[in-house]
C-alpha positions in Angstrom: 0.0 0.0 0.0 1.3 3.6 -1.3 1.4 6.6 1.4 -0.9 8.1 -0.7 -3.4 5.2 -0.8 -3.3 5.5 2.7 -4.2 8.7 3.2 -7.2 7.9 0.8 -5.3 10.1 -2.3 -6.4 7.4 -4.6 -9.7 7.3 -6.6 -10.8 4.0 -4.2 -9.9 5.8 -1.0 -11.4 9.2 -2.2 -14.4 7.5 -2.9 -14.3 6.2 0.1 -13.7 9.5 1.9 -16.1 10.7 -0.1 -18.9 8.6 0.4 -18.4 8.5 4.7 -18.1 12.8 4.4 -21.7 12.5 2.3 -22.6 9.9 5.1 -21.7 12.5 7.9 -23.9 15.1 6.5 -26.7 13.1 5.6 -26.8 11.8 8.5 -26.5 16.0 10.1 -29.0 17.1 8.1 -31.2 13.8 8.7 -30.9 14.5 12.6 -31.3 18.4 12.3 -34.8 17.0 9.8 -35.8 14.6 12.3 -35.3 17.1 15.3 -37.2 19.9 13.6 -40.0 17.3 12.6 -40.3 16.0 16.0 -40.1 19.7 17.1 -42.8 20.3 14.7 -44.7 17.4 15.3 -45.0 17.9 19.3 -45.7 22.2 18.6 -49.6 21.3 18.5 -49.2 18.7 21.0 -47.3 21.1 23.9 -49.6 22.3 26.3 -49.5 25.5 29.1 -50.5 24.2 32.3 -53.9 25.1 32.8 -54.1 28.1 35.8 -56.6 27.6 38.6 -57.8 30.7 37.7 -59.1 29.5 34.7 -61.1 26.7 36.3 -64.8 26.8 35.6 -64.8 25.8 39.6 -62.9 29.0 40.3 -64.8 30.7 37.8 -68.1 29.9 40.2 -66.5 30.5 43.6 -65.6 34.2 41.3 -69.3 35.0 40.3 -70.7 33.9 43.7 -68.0 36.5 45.7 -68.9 39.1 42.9 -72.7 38.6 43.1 -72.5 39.3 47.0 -70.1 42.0 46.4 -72.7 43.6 44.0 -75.1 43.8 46.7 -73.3 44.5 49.5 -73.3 41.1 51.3 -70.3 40.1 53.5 -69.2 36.0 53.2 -71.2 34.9 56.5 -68.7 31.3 56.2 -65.5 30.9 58.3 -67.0 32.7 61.4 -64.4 31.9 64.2 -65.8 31.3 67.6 -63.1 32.2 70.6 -64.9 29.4 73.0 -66.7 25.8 72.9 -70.0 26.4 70.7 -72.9 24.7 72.2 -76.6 26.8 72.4 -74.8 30.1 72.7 -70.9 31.0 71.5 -68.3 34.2 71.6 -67.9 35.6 68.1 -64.8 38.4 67.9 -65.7 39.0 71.7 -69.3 38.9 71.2 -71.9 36.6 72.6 -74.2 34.9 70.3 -77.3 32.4 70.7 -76.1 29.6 68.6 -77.9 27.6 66.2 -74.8 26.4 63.8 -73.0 23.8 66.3 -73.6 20.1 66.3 -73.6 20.0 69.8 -77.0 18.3 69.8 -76.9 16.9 74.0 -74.5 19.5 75.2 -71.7 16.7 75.5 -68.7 19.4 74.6 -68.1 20.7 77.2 -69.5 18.2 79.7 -66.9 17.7 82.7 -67.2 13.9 82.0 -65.8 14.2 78.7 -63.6 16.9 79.5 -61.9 14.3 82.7 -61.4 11.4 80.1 -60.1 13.5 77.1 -57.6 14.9 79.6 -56.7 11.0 81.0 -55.9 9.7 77.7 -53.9 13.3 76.8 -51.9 12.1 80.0 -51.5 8.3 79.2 -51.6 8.7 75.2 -50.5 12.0 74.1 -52.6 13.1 71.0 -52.3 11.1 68.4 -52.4 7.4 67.6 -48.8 7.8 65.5 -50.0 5.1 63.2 -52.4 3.0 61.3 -53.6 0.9 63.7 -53.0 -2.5 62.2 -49.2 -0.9 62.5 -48.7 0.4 65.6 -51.7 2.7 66.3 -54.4 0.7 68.2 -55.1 1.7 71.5 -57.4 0.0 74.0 -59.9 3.2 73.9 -60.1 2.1 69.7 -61.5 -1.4 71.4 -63.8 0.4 73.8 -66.0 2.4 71.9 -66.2 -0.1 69.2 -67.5 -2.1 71.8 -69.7 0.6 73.1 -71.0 1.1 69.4 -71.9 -2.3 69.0 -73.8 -2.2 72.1 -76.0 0.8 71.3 -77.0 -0.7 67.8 -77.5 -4.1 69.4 -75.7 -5.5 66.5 -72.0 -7.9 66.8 -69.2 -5.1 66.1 -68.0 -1.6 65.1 -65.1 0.1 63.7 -64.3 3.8 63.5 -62.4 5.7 61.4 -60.7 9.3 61.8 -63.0 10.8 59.8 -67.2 11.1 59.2 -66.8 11.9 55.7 -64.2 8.9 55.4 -66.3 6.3 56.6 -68.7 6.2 54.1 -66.7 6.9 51.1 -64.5 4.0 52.5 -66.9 2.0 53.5 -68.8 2.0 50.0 -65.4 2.1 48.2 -64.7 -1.4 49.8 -68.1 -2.9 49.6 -69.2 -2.4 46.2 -67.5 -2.2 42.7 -68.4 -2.4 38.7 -70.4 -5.3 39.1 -72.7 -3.4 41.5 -75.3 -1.4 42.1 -75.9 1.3 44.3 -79.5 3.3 44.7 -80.0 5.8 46.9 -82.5 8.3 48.4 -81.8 11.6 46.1 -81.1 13.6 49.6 -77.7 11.6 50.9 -75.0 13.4 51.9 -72.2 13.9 49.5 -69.9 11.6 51.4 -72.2 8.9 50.4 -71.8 10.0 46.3 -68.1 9.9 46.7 -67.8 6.7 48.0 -70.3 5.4 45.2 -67.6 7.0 42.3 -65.1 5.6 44.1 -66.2 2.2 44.3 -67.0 2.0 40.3 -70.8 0.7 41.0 -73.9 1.6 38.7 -75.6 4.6 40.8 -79.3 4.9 41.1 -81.5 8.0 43.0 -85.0 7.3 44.3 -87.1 10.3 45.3 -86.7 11.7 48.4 -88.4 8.9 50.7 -90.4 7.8 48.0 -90.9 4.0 48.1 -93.3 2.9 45.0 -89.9 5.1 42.9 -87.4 2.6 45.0 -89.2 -0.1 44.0 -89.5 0.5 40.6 -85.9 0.8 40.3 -85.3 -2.7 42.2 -88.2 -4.3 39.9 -86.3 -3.5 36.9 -82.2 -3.5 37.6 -82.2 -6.2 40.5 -81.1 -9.2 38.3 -79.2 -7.3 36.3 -76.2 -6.9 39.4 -73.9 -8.6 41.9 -74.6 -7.1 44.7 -77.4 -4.0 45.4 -76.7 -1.3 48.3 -79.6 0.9 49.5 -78.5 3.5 51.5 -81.1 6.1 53.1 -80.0 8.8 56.2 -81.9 8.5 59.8 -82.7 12.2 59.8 -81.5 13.7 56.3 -79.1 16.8 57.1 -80.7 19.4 54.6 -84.0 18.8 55.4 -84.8 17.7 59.0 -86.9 14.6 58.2 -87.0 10.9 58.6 -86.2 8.0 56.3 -89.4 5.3 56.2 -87.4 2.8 57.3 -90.0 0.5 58.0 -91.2 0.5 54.2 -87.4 0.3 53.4 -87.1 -2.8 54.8 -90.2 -4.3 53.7 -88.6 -3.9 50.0 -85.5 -5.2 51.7 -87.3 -8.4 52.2 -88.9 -8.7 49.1 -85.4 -7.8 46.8 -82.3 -9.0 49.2 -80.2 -6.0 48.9 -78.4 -4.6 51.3 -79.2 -1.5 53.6 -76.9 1.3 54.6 -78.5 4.1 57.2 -76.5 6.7 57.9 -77.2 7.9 61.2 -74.8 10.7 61.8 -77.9 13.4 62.8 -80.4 10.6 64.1 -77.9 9.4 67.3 -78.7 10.6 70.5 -81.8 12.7 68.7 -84.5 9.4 67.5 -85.8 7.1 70.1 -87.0 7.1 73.6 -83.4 6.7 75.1 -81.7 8.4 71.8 -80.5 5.0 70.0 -81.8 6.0 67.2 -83.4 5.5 63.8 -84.7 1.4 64.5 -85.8 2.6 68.3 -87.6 5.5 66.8 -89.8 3.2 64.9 -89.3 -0.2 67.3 -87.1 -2.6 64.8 -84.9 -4.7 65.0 -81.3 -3.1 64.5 -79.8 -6.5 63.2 -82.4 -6.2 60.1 -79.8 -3.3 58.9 -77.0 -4.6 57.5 -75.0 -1.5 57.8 -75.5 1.3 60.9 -73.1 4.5 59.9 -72.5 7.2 61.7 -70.6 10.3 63.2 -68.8 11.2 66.3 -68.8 14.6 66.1 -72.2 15.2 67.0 -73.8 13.5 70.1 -70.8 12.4 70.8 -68.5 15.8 70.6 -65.5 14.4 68.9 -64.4 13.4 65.2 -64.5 10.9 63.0 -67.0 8.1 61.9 -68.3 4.4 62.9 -69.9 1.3 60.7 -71.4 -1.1 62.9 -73.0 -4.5 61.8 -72.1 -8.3 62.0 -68.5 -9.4 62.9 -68.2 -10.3 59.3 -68.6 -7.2 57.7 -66.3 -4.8 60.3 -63.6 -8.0 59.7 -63.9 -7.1 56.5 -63.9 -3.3 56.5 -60.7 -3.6 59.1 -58.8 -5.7 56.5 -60.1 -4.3 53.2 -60.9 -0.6 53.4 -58.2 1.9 52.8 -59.7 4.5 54.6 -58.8 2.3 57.4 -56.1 0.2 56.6 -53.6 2.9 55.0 -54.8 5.6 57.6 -53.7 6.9 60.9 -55.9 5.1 63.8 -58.1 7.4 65.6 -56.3 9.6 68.0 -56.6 8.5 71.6 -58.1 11.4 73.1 -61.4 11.4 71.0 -62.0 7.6 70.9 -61.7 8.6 74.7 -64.1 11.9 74.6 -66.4 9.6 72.3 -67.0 7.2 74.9 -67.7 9.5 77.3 -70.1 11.3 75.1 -72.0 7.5 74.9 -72.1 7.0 78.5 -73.7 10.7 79.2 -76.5 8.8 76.1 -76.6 6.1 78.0 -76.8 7.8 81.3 -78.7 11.2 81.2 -81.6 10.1 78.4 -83.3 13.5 79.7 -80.8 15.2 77.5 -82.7 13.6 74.4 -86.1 14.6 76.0 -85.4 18.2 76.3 -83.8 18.0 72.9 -87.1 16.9 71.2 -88.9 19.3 73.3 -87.3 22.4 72.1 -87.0 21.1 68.4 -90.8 20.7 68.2 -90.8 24.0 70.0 -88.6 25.3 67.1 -91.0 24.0 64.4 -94.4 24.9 66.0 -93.2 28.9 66.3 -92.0 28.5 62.6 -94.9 27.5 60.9 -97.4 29.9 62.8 -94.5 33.1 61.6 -94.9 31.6 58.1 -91.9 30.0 57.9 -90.9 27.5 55.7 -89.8 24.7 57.4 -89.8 22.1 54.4 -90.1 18.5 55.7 -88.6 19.1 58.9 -90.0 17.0 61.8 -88.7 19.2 64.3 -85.6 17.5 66.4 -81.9 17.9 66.0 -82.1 19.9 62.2 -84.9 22.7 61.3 -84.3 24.5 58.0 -85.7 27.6 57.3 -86.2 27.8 52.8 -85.8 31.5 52.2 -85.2 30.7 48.1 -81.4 32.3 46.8 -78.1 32.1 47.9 -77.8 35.4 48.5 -80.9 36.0 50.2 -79.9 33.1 52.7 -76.5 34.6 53.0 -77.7 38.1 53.9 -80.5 36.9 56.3 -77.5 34.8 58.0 -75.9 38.1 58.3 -79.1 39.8 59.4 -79.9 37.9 62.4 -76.3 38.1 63.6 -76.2 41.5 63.5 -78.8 40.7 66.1 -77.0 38.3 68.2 -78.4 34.9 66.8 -75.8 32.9 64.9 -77.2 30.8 62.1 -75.6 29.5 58.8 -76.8 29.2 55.2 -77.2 26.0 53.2 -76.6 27.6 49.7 -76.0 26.5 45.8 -74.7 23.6 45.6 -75.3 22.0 48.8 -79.4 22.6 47.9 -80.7 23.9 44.5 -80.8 27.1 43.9 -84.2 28.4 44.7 -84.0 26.2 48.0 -81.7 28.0 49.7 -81.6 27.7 53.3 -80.6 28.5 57.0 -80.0 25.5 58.9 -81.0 25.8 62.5 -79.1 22.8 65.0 -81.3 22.7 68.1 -79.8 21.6 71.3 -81.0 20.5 74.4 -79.4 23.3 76.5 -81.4 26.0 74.4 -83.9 27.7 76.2 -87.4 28.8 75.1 -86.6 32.6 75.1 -83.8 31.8 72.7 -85.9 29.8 70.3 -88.8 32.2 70.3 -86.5 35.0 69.9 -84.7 33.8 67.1 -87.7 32.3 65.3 -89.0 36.1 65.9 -86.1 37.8 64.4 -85.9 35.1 61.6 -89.2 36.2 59.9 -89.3 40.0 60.9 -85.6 40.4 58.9 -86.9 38.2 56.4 -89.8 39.8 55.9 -87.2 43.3 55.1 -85.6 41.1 52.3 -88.5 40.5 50.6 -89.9 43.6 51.1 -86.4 45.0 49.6 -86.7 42.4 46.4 -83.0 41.4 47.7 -82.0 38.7 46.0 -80.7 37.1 42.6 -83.5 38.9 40.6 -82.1 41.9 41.6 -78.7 41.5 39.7 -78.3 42.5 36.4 -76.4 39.2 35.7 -75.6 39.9 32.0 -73.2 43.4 33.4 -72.0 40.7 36.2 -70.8 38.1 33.9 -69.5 40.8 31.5 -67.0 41.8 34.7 -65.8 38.0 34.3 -64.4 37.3 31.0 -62.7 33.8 30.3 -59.3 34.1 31.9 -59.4 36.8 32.7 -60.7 36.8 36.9 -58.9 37.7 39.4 -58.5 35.8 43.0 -57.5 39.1 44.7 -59.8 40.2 46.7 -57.9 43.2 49.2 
């Protein structure tokens, strides 16, 4: 081989050199033509991430603060109370009657309760520090179960940290894509979550309407693996009672399971305040699943299912809301349990608590009130139609010293918006009649006024919100 063949001087090495120099720009230019194609081809597919601000749910949170804005009403939500709420609170150093507390038997600030909470502070601390299949469980967990069980007269309970928890948990774990879920077109939202979560078919009856339930079972019960019922003890909106009496003679009939979620019916249905099935003299063991709350009667937090051993083996093994979650801290399983032996102990407290809620109702309907379906015990709403007439009433009345809060769009329809008054047993009759009083007289001044929705001119309103273009500032 020549020097110059090896340096690629002749015609087969040129070639050669030739042919890997054309390779090396090909090859450039192919990448720079695939890069700008792939440049080209993801332009359309890049995307901004979407602001919040932009949200259609912002977007409604936006026209709802503007609306009141418009007319002058303050945001009556987020009212911070300096002391324990019960029948009459402290607002920015003020005193209120109170009609926005759960505090249905005056069990917050009971000294039993307050003793026990402060035990298990001592023994415990605050918090469980673990799921409690971990590390977590505590014997006040075992205790109130227990207690649970006993009230509902059924084989076991289990509580989780949270109300709202329980039953998307619960649901989440019982039922799936193969199921079917109908319920009364009332429940709580809680209820609706765990349904989506779970991936059943969803049905909605009308409100305590049983010839509509049935028609549902008579044409979708074959059709599914398992069926769920679920229907509330005293509905929270509205004040009234499920028929659970013509519930379960469907029940019989189409061998689906029944949920009833209890969480404002404890402590408030019942001769001694068991409940929904002593209201009406069942059998608790003919539900298949009792839900409820503790942060009602019971003045603490978090949520129960009680039923057969079978099904709270299942929920402790099975549910993630239980499994994968923090066990319930010590001091409120403790304050929980005290709350159920001041049920167990001092039934007056449910006595006096029907007595004023009828009370309630009876001064209600002869102002002219609208009460809805209300039966007059632990919830009493007051339908005084928009949002922002509900909101500005709210404000009215405490203005006036009575603290009350509005159920508005979405919670209810709009056109059903609401205050929601909680009666307690430690309320007295003064307060009720004075706040029933007050209630219509400042309604009364709304309508008078035409305050309301109808008064906007919603076309100038929405005109202030352009797409994009609101603002969450609000100085």
């Amino acid at each position: 081989m020549t020097t110059q063949d090896a340096n690629g001087g002749s015609p087969a090495g040129q070639n050669k050199s030739n042919l890997l120099e054309q390779m090396r720009r090909v090859g450039e230019s192919s990448g720079r033509n695939r890069a700008e194609r792939l440049n080209r081809q993801s332009l359309p597919q890049q995307r901004q991430a979407i602001r919040f601000e932009d949200l259609p749910e912002f977007k409604r949170v936006a026209t709802q603060r503007m609306a009141g804005e418009m007319l002058g009403v303050a945001n009556p939500f987020y009212r911070s109370h300096d002391v324990a709420a019960g029948a009459t609170t402290r607002i920015g150093g003020r005193e209120f009657v109170n009609f926005a507390s759960y505090d249905y038997l005056a069990t917050n600030t009971h000294p039993h309760v307050a003793a026990s909470a402060k035990e298990a502070i001592d023994r415990f601390g605050i918090s469980a520090s673990a799921s409690r299949l971990v590390a977590g469980e505590r014997p006040a967990h075992m205790e109130l179960e227990k207690k649970l069980a006993h009230v509902y007269g059924v084989d076991a309970a289990v509580c989780f940290v949270s109300g709202y928890l329980t039953n998307v948990a619960a649901i989440g774990c019982l039922m799936g894509p193969q199921d079917l879920v109908i319920h009364d077109e009332f429940i709580h939202n809680s209820a609706l979550a765990g349904i989506k979560l779970s991936g059943a078919a969803r049905r909605l009856f009308k409100h305590n309407d049983m010839e509509n339930l049935e028609s549902i079972l008579k044409t979708l019960s074959s059709d599914f693996r398992r069926i769920l019922v679920i229907v509330e003890g005293i509905y929270s909106m509205d004040g009234d009672v499920a028929d659970l009496p013509a519930v379960l003679e469907l029940k019989a009939r189409y061998g689906f399971w029944l949920m009833v979620d209890e969480a404002h019916a404890l402590g408030i249905l019942g001769k001694t305040g068991r409940g929904t099935f002593e209201h009406f003299g069942l059998d608790p063991r003919d539900i298949d699943i009792w839900m409820g709350t503790l942060s009602k009667t019971t003045s603490s937090c978090g949520g129960y299912i009680a039923g057969s051993s079978a099904l709270v083996d299942i929920l402790k093994a099975e549910a993630g809301g239980f499994v994968y979650s923090v066990g319930l801290s010590p001091v409120l399983a403790a304050a929980a349990i005290a709350g159920l032996d001041i049920l167990q102990a001092e039934p007056e407290r449910t006595e006096r608590l029907g007595r004023n809620g009828r009370l309630f109702l009876e001064c209600a309907r002869a102002a002219g009130l609208d009460t809805g379906l209300s039966i007059g015990r632990s919830v009493v709403p007051v339908i005084v139609g928009d949002s922002l007439r509900a909101a500005q009433l709210s404000n009215d009345l405490l203005a006036e010293g009575v603290n009350v809060m509005p159920i508005i769009h979405p919670a209810v329809p709009e056109g059903m918006a609401r205050l929601r008054f909680f009666i307690t047993c430690n309320h007295t009759e003064e307060q009720i009649r004075r706040a029933v009083a007050l209630t219509a007289a400042k309604l009364k001044s709304l309508e008078d006024r035409k305050f309301g929705l109808a008064s906007l001119d919603i076309d100038k309103m929405m005109q202030l919100l352009p797409a994009g273009q609101i603002s969450g500032d609000r100085s």
